[in-house]
N, C-alpha and C positions, 0 to 999 in steps of 0.2 A: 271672708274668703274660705278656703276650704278647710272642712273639721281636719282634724289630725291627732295623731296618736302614736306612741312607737310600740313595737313589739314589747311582752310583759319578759319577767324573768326567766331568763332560759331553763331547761328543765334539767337539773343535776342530777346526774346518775353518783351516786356513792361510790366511790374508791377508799383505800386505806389510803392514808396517810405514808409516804414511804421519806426515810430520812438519809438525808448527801450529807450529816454529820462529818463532821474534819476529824473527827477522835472518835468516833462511833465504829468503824471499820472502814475497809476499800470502798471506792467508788463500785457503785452497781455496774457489775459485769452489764446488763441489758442495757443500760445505756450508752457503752462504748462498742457494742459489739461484739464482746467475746462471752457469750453464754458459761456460766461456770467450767471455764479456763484458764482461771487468773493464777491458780496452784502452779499452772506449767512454764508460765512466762517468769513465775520465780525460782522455778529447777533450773527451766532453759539457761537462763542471767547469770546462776550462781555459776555452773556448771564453765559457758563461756567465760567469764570473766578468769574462773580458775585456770585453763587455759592461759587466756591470754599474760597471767601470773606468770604460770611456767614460761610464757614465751620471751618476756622477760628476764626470766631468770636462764634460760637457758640459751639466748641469744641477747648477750648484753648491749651489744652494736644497734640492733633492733628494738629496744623498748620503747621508743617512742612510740611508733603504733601500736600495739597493745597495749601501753598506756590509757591513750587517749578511745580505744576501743573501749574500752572498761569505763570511761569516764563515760562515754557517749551513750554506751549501752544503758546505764544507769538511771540518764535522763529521760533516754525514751520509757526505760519501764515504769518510774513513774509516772511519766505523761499517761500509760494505762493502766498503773497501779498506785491510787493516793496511797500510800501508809498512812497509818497514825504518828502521831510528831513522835511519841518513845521508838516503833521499829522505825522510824525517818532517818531521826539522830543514831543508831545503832549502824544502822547500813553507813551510813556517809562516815562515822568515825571507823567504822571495819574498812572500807575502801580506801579513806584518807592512810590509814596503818596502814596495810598492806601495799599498798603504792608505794607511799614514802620509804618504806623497810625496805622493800627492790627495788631503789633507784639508788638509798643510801648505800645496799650491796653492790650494786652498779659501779660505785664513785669509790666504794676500798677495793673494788679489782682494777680500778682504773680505766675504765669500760668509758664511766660517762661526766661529765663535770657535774661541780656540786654546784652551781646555778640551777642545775635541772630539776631538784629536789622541791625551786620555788611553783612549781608548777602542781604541785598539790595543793598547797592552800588557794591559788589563781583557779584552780577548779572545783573546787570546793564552794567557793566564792561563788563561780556564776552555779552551780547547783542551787545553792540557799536561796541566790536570789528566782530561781525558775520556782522553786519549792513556795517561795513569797509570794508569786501570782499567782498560782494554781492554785492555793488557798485562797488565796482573795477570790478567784474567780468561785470557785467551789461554795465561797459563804456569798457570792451575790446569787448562783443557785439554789442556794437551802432558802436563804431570804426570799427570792422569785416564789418559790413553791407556797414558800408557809403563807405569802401573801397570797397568793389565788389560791391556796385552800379555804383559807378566810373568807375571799371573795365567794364561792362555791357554796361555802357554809350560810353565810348570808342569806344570797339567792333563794339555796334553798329556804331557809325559814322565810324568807319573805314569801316566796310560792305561797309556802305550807298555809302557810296567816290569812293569806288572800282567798284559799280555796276553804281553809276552815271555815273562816269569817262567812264569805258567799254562804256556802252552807247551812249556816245556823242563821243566816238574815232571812232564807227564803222564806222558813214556816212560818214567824213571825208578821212579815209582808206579805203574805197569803193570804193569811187570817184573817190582819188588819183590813185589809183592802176587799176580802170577802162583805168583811161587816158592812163597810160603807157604802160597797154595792148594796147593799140588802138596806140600809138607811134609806140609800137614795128611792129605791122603788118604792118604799114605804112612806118618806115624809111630804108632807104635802104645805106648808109652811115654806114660802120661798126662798127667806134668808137662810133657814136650815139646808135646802135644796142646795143654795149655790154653797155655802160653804163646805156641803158635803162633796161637793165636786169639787172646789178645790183639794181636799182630801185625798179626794180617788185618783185626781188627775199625779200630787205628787206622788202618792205610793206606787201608782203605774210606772212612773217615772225613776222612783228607787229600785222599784223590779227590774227593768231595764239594767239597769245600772250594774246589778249583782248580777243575773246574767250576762253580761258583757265580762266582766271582771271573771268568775268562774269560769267562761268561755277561753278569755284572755289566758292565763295561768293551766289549762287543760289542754291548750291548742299545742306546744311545740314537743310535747312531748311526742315523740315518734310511736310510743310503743297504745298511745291513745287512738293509734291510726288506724281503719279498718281499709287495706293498700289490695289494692284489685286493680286489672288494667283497664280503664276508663279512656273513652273518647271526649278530648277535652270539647273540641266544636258544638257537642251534644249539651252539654255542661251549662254554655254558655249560650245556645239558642233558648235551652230553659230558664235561665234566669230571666232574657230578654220576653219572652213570655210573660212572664210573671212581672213584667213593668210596662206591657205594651199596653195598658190602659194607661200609663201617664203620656197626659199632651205634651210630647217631645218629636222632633225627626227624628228618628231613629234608624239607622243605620247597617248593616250587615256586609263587612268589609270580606273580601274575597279568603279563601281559608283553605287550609288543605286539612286531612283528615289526622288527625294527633292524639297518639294514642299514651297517654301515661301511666305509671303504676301510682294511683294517689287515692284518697278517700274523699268518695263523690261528694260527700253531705258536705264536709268541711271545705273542696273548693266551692260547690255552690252558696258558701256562706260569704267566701272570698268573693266572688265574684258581685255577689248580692250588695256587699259593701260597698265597691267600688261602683258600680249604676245606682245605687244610693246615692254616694257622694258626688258623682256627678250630678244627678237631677236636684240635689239641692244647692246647686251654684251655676244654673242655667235657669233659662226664660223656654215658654212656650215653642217661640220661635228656632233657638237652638237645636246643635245637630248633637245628638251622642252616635258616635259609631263604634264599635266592636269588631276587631276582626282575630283570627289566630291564624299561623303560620307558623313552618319548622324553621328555625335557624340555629344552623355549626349544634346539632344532636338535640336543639332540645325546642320545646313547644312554646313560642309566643303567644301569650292572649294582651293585646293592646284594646283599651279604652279612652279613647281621644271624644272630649267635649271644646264645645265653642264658647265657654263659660268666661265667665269673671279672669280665669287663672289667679294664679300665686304668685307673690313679691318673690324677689329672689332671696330677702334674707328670713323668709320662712320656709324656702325649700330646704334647707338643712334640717329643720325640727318639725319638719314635717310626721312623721313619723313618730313621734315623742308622746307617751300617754298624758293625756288630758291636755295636747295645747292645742290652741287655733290658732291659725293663720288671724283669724279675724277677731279681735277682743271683743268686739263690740255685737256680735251674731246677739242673738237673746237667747234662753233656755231654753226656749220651745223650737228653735229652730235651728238649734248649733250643736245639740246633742254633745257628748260626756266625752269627746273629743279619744272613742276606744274603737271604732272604726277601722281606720288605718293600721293601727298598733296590733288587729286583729287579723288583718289583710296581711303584714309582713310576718306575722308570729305563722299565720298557715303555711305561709309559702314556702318560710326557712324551714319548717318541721318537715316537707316534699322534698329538702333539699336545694330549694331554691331560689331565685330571688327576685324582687321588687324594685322598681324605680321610677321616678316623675320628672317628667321635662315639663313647663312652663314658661307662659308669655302671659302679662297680666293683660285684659282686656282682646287677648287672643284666644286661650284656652289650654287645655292641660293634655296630658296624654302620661296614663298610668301605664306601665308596662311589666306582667308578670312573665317568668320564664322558670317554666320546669324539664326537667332529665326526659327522654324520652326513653318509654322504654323499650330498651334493647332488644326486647322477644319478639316488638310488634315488624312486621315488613314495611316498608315503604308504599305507599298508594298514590295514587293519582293527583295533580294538584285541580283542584273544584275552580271554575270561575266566577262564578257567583254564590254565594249561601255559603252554607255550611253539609259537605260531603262527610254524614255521618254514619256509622256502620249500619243505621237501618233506613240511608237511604237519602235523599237531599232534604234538606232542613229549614222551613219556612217557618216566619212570623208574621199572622197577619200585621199590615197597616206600616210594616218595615221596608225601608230601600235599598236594596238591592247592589253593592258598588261602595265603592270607595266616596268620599265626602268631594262634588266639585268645587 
């Protein structure tokens, strides 16, 4: 069935490392929204709370609500200011005193009963326990982070390894495979002949390989993108060019003109994969049709064959490097299964994304969609071909229309 492949490792842009340590200092102002302001929300707090002290003390009938003001306010400034556990326990025993001392002056002027006094440690109580989740939640953050730094780190080095590696395999497989051509023309011995073709044929085949992989690991990097606004229709009448010598129906589904910000080489490589993949899982007989169209902002390019399609429990890993749908394809005709993997790795670097609907013994339908971009106008919709900016867009020996 059909080769498959998933996108390679995504490309890590380096950031520091930033620490939500519990005893390290305050929660990062940037993450809760208060850019270095956190100073004032501890003036504002002391300052009210002193207040509501006096109110307290100066209205003994009334301390309940300043009380509990002061309790309340407490918690929320936590909730935007972690302390460390030394200023944690500092603040909550200054509060617990000073409560407890003006409620017990409350109860020798006879203001308030000594019951009242049990509502200090009852608030204290649910503070600890708010102070107990907030930590916890705060170390399943530090832990989130430190593991998708890890993951990051990874990634990268795995990049790195795979574009090193490519690298230093090409001049080697250059070389080698230089020779053999130059064996081949020279030996005239036939058992030498073929075994030097077998030779040439796998080095060809390891070349392949490493350029797919280098390709694979260079592709989602954005900043590798050379982004210009490109008419996709254009794009993709070229590629169908460039396959209209294979005995296929071939296709050209109705299109309007769609214009993106993307780098031409790299979708033509996208595109190139996918009527690749398709022509090696159809017959003579078979339709491939290709059509693009705008939808809700952004540029469809569909690829609909009449092919073999895909089991349903390979369209999940479809996309996966090195699997096939098909175990059983041979070498020569199932290719390193990086195809696909290269098709979504471009599309994601655009910004955008990839998907496969299948019916086995119905056919398949690839479906890529990118952002359109914003500067271009809106044009006209074409009824036939492709309406490209220089003009309407034909392939010989191609039909015209949707698939009857």
């Amino acid at each position: 069935m059909y080769t498959s492949a998933a996108s390679g490792p995504s490309s890590v842009r380096r950031r520091s490392p930033r620490s939500v340590g519990l005893d390290t200092g305050s929660m990062r102002p940037d993450a809760l929204g208060w850019p270095h302001h956190e100073q004032w929300l501890d003036v504002a707090w002391v300052v009210f709370s002193l207040a509501n002290l006096a109110a307290m003390l100066l209205i003994p009938t009334w301390e309940t609500v300043p009380f509990h003001f002061i309790w309340v306010s407490l918690t929320l400034l936590y909730g935007f200011r972690v302390w460390r556990t030394r200023p944690t326990l500092t603040v909550l025993a200054a509060v617990m005193g000073m409560t407890g001392l003006f409620i017990a002056i409350d109860y020798a002027r006879g203001a308030q009963p000594l019951d009242e006094i049990t509502e200090v440690p009852l608030m204290a109580a649910m503070f600890v326990a708010m102070v107990w989740h907030a930590r916890r939640r705060l170390a399943a953050m530090e832990e989130t982070e430190r593991v998708s730094m890890e993951n990051l780190r990874l990634l990268e080095r795995e990049r790195r390894f795979v574009q090193d590696a490519s690298h230093e395999l090409r001049t080697p497989i250059t070389v080698a495979l230089g020779n053999a051509e130059l064996i081949q023309r020279r030996a005239t011995d036939p058992t030498i002949i073929e075994d030097v073709d077998v030779i040439a044929d796998e080095l060809a085949r390891l070349r392949r390989l490493v350029d797919g992989l280098l390709l694979l690991v260079t592709t989602e990097d954005p900043q590798q993108l050379h982004l210009v606004p490109v008419d996709v229709g254009e794009i993709v009448a070229d590629a169908l060019r460039r396959w209209a010598a294979t005995p296929r129906r071939w296709v050209l589904g109705a299109a309007q003109e769609t214009i993106v910000l993307a780098d031409r080489d790299r979708l033509a490589v996208a595109f190139d994969a996918l009527i690749e993949n398709a022509v090696q899982h159809t017959q003579e007989q078979d339709t491939i049709e290709v059509g693009v169209r705008r939808r809700d902002g952004t540029a469809v390019v569909s690829f609909r064959d009449t092919g073999t399609g895909i089991p349903p429990e390979d369209l999940d890993r479809i996309f996966d490097r090195f699997a096939r749908a098909d175990p059983g394809r041979s070498r020569d005709t199932g290719g390193f299964g990086l195809g696909l993997s290269i098709v979504r790795a471009i599309v994601e670097a655009h910004l955008g994304r990839v998907h496969v609907t299948s019916r086995v013994d119905v056919g398949t339908t690839f479906e890529i969609e990118l952002p359109l971009d914003a500067h271009a106008g809106p044009t006209d919709v074409s009824d036939q071909g492709f309406a490209g900016t220089s003009g309407r867009v034909t392939v010989e020996g191609a039909v015209h229309g949707p698939v009857g």
